[in-house]
N, C-alpha and C positions, 0 to 999 in steps of 0.2 A: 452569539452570546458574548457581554463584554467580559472577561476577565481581571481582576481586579488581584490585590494583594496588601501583605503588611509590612512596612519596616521594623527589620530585626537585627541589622548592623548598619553602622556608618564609620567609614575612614574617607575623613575629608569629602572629597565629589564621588568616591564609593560608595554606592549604597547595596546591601542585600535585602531583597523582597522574598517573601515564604508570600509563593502566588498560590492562587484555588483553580486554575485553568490551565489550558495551552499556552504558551510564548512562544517565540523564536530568536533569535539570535539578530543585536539591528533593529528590531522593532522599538519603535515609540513609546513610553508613557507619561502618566500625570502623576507627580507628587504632591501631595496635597497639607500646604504649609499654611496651617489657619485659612486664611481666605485667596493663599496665594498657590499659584499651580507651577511648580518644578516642573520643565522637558526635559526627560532622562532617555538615554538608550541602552536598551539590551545589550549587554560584550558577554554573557555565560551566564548557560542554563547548566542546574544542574540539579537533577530531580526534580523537584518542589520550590527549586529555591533561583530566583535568576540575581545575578549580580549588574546593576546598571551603574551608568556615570551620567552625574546630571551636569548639566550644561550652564549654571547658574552656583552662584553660592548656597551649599546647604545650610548656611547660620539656622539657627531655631528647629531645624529638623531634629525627629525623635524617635524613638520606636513606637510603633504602634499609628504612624502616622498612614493614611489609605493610598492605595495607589491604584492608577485605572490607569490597563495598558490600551492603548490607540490600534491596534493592527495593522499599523502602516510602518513605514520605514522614512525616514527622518528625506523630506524628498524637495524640490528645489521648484522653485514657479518661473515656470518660463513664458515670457511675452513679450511685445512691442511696451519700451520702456525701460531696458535693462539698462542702457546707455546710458553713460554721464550718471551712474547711481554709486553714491558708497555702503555696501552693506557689512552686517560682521557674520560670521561662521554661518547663523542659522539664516542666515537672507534676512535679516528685519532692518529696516532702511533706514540708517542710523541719521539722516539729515530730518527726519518725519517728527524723529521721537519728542519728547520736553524736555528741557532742562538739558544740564551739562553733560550729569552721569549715567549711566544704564539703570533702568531699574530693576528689580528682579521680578522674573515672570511677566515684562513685561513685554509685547510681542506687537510685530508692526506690519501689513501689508506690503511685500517688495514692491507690487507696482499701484499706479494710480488706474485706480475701478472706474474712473469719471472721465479721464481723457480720452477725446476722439480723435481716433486715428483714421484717417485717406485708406480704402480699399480698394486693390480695383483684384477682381478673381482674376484669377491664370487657370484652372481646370473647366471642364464644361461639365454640362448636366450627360448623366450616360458614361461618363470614362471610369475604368475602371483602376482604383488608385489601394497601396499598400502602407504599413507604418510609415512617413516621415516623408509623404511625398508631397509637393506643395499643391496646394490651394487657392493660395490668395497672395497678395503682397501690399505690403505697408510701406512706409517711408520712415525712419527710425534715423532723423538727421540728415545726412546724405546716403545710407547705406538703405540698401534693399533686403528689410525685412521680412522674410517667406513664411505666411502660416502653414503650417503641416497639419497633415494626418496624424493623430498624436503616435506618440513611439510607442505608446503600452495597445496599441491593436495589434490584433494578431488576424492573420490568413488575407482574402483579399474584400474589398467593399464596392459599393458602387454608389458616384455623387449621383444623388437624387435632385437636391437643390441647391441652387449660390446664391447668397445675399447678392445685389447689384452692387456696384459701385456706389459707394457712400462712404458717410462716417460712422463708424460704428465704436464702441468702448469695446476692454476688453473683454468684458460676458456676455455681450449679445453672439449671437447665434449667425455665423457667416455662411454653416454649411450645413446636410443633412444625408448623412451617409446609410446606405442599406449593406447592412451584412451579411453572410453570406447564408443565417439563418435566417431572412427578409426583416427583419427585425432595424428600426430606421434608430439611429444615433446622431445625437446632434453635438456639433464641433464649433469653439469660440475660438476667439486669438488665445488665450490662456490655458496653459497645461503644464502637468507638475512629472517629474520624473527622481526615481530617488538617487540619491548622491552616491552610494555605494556603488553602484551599477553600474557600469559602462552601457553608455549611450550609445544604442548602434547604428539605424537609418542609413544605411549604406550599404552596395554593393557585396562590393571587396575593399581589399585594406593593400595595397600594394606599396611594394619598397619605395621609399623619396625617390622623385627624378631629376628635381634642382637644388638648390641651396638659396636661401634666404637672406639676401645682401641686408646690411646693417648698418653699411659706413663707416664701422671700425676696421681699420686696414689686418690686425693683429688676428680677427677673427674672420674675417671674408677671405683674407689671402694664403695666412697661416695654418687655419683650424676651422672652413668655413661652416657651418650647421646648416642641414639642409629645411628646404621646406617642409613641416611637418616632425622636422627632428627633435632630438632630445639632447641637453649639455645643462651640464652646471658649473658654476663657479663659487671653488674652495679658496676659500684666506680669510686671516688672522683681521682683526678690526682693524680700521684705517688705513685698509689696503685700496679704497677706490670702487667695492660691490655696489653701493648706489647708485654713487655716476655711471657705473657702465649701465647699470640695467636700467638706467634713465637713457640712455643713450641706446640702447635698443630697444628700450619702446618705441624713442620719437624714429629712430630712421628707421627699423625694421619694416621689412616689407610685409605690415600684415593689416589685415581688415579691421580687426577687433583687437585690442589690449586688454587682457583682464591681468589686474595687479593682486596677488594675495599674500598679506603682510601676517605669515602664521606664527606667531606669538613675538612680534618682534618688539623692543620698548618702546614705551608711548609715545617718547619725545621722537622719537623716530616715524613711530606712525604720522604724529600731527604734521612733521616735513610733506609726509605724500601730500595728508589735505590741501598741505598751503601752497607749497612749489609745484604739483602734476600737473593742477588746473592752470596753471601761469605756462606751462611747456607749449610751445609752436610746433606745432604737427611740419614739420618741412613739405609734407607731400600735398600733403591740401592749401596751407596758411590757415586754417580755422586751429581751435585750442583741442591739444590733444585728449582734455577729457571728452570731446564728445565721440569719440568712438571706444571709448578705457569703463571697465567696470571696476573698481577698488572695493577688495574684500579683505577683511582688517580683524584681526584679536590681538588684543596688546600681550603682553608674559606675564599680566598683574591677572589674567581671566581663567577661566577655569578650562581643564587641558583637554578637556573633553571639543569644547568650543576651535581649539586648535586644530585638531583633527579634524572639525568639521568643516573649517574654511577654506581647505587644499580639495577638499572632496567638491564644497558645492564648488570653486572658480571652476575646475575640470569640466563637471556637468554644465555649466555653462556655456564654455569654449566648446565643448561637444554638439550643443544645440547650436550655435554659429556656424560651427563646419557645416553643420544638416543641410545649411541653408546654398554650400556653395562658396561659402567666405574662409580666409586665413584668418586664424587666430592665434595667436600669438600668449601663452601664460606664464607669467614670472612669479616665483614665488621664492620669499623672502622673510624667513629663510627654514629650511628644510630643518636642521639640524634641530629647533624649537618644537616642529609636528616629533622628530626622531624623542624628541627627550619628553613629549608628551605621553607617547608609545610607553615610555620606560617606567614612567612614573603608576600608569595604570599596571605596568604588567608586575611592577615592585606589590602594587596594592594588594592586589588577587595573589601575590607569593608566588608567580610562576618560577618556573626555572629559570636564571640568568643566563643570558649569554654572554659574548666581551663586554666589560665599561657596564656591567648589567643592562644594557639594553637588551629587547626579548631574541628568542632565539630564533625566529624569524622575522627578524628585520630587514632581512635582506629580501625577503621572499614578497612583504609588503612594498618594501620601496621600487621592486619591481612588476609587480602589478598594476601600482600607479603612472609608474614610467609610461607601460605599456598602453596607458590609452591615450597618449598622445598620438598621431601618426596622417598620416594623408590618405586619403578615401577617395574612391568612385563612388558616387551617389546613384541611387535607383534610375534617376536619367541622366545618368554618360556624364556630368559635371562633376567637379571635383571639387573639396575642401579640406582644409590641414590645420592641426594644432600642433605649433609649434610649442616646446617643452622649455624652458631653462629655469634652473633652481639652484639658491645658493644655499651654500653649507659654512659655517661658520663652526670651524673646530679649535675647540682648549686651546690655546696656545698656538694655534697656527698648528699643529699635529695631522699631518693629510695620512697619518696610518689609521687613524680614529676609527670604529667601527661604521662613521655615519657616513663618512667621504669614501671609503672601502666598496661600503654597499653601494651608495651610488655609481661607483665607477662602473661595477658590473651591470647596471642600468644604461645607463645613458652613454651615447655614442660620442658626445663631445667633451670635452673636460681642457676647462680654462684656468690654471693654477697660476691663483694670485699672491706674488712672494712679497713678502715684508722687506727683503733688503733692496728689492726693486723700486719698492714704495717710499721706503728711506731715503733713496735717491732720487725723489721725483721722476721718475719713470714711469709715465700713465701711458694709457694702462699698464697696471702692476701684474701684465701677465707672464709667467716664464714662458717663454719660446721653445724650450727644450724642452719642459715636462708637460706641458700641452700636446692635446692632440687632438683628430679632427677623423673619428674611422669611415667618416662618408669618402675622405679623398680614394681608398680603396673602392668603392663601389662603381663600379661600369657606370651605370646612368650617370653618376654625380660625375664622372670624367669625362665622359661624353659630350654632358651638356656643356660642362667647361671650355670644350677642344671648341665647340659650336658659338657659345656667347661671350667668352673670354679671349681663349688663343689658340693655336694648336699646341698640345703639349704642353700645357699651363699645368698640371702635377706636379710633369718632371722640375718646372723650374720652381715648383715651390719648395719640393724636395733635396733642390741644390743650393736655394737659400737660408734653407734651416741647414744644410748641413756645412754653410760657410758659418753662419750661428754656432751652431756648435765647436768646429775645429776652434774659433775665437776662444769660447771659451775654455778650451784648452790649450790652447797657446798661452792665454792669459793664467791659470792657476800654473805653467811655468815659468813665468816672465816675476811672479811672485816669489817664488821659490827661489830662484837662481839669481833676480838681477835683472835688469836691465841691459850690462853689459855680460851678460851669460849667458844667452841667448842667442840663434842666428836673427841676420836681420829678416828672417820671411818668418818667422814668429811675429814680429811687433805687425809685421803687412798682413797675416792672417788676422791678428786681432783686431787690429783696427776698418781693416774690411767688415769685420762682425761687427766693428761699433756704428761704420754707414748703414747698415742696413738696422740697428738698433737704434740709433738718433735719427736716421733722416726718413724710416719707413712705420717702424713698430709702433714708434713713441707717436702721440697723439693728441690735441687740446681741444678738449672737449668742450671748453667756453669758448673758443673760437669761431665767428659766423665760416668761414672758409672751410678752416680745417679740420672743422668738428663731424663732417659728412661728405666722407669720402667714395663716390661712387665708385664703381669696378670699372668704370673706363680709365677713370685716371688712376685708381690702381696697379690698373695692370700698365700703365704709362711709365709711373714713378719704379715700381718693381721691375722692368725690363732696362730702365735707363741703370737704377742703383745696381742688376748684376751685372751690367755691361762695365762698368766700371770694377765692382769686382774680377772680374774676368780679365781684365788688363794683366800685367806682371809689369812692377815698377821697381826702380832701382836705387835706392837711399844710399846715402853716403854713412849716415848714422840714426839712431833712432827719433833725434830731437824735430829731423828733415822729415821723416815717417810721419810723426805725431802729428808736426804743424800743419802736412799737404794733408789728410784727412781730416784733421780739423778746419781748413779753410774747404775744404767740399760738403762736409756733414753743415755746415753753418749756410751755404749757399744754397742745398736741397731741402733745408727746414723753412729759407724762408721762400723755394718754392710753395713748399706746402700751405700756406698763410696767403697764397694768391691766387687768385681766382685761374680757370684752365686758360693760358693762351691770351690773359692779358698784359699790359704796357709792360708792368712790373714783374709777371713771371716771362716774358722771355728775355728782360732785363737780365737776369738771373740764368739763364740757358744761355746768354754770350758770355757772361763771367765763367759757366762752368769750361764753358768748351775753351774757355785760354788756357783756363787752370791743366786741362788735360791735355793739351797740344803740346 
């Protein structure tokens, strides 16, 4: 029986329904605006009466308007096609629609019903197969896209029959599965899962065992994030959060890019459209949209729509893990979903928590952290969603209630300072207040001692910590003078400045030095502490300043050259005078 209801209040994209049936909480419905139908979802029942947020503009809404709830939950369509697609919150495929602006209520297929996709099966007739184990496999660009058992079966089946190898669209019928009540289900490429839900199709969920090169030296060497991890990056505007998260899109080691732009401004969003598709995938040479999904609510949309576009990328990146691929999800920026949160929970009058946002904000942003992660799949292969999400607080304010709770989510935390930025120092990341808790983790050390060095922690731990002494040496060198000073203060700080000029800092428009792999990484970092590691003898601070200054200026324009060419070992005989 469908259950229906009436509008009896409106604030703003709140609406209260006095329903004649059951709801649930997350559930779907239809509001019905003269000839136009509102998607709302359930956030509080109570009694007779449920409070929903619609997803669209309520203009001309009124009381007494009908509403018919759906009994689903607001859920995500997955298939061959996701690729190369820009959608907004609810999936409707924003390149499809007419015209310039959204219209209301008006809703679009995420994929194409009409293209044929290359099949060839992977299961036999006779095996016996469970949720989200493959079937079949497509081609989706150059990636191997696996059709599954959908994820909402439950106990185990048995394939009865496979299409053959062909072409087939998304609805036709590849398989034909018997249940374990004989009872025959038949299974297409296309299948929906709701957004809410963590997606599961896997095994176990076991701790990271590697880390995720990127090619930014500050984040692979510094604070590396593992495969399947979780980190975000906090700072104040025009501190450099685009370029970096364009810069680990393209080098990141992952299969799949999903971008989610959760209420960020327009002029912002239209950059992704026009600059993503122009970005050079470094690993293939083909153009990075064709493995990037871009999932988009600008801050002018209704907050409801915000919250839903962090939800569906995740389900997404979830279904791509299924498959046995990295997935890689950026979302930009968090603090817009946080202040959507806020906005609904001001509506409904809840009880404030800090900055009034709700009093479990922390408890959601770690929920959602949490399904990110690396999986064993049903057969022994593995896939991982990797996590990073930026926070942009008031004023650069990293105590804010939004960067808070994140911290206590995510395992990496990249703080991006304004006086860094000020200075041209890209990445605008602090050194100090960064940090990276995989280096603690046995596997993640492990594997370092195995594909890096032996005891590559210890020396990154002794490079942050000549980082740091600099920067105390230098807030005395201010204090007191120049000549106030011993002379191994100015040699402490300036040791801190070669490993900040000639290592951390980074140019991202650079073909060379824009994608720094971990071999020459760990090249450039073992030559810059060896050099720190010396003890040198000045006669006065001016001598100090210049002999680092002529080494910091010789190791940047290694970086600018290719490994072990004419021009960098040009630069390797210059160094080794300077230090003889």
């Amino acid at each position: 029986m469908i259950t229906t209801g009436k509008v009896t209040g409106i604030v703003s994209n709140l609406v209260t329904v006095q329903v004649d049936g059951p709801v649930s909480e997350n559930e779907l419905c239809h509001i019905s605006v003269g000839q136009t139908k509102l998607l709302a979802e359930v956030i509080k029942v109570t009694g007779d009466k449920a409070q929903v947020q619609v997803f669209e503009s309520t203009r001309g809404l009124k009381n007494g308007d009908s509403v018919e709830f759906l009994g689903k939950m607001l859920e995500a369509t997955l298939g061959p096609g996701l690729l190369a697609s820009i959608y907004d919150g609810l999936q409707n495929d924003l390149t499809t629609m007419d015209g310039v602006f959204l219209r209301r209520g008006e809703y679009t297929s995420p994929l194409d019903h009409t293209k044929l996709w290359s099949y060839t099966p992977l299961a036999r007739v006779g095996d016996s197969v469970m949720a989200a184990d493959w079937l079949g496999e497509v081609r989706e660009g150059w990636l191997p896209h696996k059709i599954m058992v959908p994820f909402s079966f439950k106990g185990s089946y048995t394939v009865k029959s496979l299409a053959p190898a062909g072409e087939y669209n998304i609805d036709e019928v590849i398989a034909v599965l018997t249940g374990e009540d004989g009872e025959d289900i038949n299974v297409t490429m296309c299948q929906k899962w709701p957004v809410k839900v963590a997606l599961k199709g896997y095994r176990e969920k076991p701790r990271p065992q590697k880390i995720m090169e990127t090619g930014v030296r500050v984040i692979d060497t510094f604070g590396p994030i593992a495969e399947g991890g979780t980190g975000f990056i906090p700072g104040p505007f025009g501190c450099g959060k685009t370029v970096l998260q364009h810069a680990i899109a393209k080098q990141g080691e992952a299969d799949v890019v999903v971008m989610a732009a959760c209420g960020e401004r327009a002029n912002e969003v239209v950059e992704i459209f026009t600059e993503y598709p122009e970005l050079v995938d470094p690993h293939t040479g083909r153009k990075l949209i064709e493995r990037t999904v871009i999932i988009c609510n600008t801050s002018n949309m209704p907050v409801a729509a915000r919250e839903a576009s962090v939800y569906t990328a995740m389900t997404i990146c979830e279904y791509y893990r299924a498959m046995g691929l990295r997935c890689l999800l950026l979302a930009d920026s968090t603090s817009r979903w946080a202040q959507a949160l806020r906005e609904m929970s001001n509506r409904m009058e809840e009880l404030p928590g800090a900055d009034a946002f709700p009093v479990d904000l922390s408890s959601i942003i770690s929920n959602f952290y949490a399904r990110a992660g690396m999986v064993v799949l049903n057969n022994g292969q593995t896939g991982a969603v990797t996590f990073i999400g930026t926070v942009s607080p008031a004023g650069g304010n990293l105590k804010e209630p939004v960067t808070e709770s994140t911290k206590k989510a995510a395992r990496c935390f990249y703080a991006l300072e304004q006086a860094r930025a000020d200075q041209k120092r890209y990445p605008s990341v602090n050194p100090i207040d960064s940090y990276s808790k995989y280096l603690e983790y046995p596997e993640i050390s492990d594997y370092l001692d195995k594909t890096v060095e032996k005891g590559w922690v210890e020396k990154v731990q002794k490079g942050k910590n000549y980082v740091r002494r600099g920067k105390e040496m230098a807030d005395q060198i201010n204090i007191l003078g120049d000549d106030g000073v011993p002379m191994s203060y100015h040699e402490a700080f300036w040791k801190s400045e070669l490993i900040d000029f000639a290592f951390l800092q980074q140019d991202a428009f650079d073909e060379v030095d824009a994608l720094c792999p971990m071999e020459r990484q760990r090249y450039m970092f073992d030559l810059i502490l060896s050099i720190c590691d010396k003890s040198f003898k000045f006669d006065n601070f001016d001598e100090c300043r210049n002999f680092f200054k002529q080494l910091i200026n010789i190791l940047r324009q290694m970086n600018y050259c290719k490994f072990e060419d004419e021009n960098f070992c040009k630069y390797k005989e210059q160094l080794s005078k300077l230090l003889s």
